[in-house]
C-alpha positions in Angstrom: 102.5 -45.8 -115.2 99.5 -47.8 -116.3 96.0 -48.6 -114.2 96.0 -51.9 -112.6 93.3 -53.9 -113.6 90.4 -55.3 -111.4 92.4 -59.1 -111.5 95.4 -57.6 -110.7 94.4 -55.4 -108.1 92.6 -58.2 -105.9 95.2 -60.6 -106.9 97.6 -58.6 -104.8 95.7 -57.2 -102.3 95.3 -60.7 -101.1 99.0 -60.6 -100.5 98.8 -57.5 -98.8 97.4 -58.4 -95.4 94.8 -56.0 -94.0 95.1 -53.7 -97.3 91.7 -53.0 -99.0 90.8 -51.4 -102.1 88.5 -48.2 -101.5 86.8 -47.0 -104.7 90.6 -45.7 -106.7 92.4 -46.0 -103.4 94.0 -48.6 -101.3 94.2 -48.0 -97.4 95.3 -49.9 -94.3 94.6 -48.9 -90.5 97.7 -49.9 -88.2 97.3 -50.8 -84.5 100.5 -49.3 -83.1 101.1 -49.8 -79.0 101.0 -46.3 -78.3 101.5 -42.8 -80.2 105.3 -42.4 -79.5 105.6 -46.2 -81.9 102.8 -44.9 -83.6 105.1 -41.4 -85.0 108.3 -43.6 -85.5 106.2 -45.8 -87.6 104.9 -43.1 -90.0 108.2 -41.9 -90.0 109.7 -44.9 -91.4 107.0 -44.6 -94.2 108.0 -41.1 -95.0 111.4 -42.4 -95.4 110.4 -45.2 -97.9 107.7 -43.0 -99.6 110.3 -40.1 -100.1 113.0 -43.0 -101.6 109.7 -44.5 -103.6 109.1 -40.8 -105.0 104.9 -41.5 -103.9 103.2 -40.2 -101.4 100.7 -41.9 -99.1 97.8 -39.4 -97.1 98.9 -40.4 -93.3 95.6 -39.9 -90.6 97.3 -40.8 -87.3 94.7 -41.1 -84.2 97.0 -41.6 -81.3 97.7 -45.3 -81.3 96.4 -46.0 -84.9 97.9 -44.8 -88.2 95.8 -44.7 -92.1 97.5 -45.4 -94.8 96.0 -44.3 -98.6 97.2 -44.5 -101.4 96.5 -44.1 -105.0 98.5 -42.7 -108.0 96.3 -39.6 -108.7 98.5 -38.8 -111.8 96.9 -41.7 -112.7 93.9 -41.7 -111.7 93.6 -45.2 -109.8 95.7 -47.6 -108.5 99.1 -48.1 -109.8 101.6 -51.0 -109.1 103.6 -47.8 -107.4 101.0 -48.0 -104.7 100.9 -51.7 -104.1 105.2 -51.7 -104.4 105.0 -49.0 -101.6 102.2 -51.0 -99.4 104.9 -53.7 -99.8 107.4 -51.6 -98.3 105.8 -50.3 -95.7 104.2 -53.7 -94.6 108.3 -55.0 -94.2 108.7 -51.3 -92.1 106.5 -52.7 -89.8 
């Protein structure tokens, strides 16, 4: 799977609300209402990230979960992590 380019990156990241681009990464913090939603939300994205075959690094902090991603086969950002930021956006 090919790099995104710069264009196409921001292009969707505006589509992506609250998703940023961090250097080769992009990353999202969720405000969940406490830590019990909090671990059924991440595990609704190991579910999709599992089916998706891409897996995101997860930092939950009690009421707030961080989502990363970045095709490191790759090297950068791939349209397999803006597909799965999709995906986990419609989880929510």
């Amino acid at each position: 799977m090919a790099l995104l380019t710069e264009k196409e990156i921001s292009s969707a990241l505006e589509a992506l609300d609250g998703w940023q681009r961090k250097g080769e990464e992009i990353e999202k913090t969720f405000v969940l209402r406490n830590f019990v939603d909090s671990m059924g939300f991440v595990n609704k994205v190991a579910l999709l990230s599992e089916m998706a075959d891409h897996h995101p690094d997860i930092l939950i902090r009690w009421n707030k979960v961080s989502i990363t991603l970045s095709t490191h086969s790759e090297g950068g950002i791939t349209e397999k992590d803006l597909s799965l930021a999709g995906e986990i956006e419609k989880a929510l």
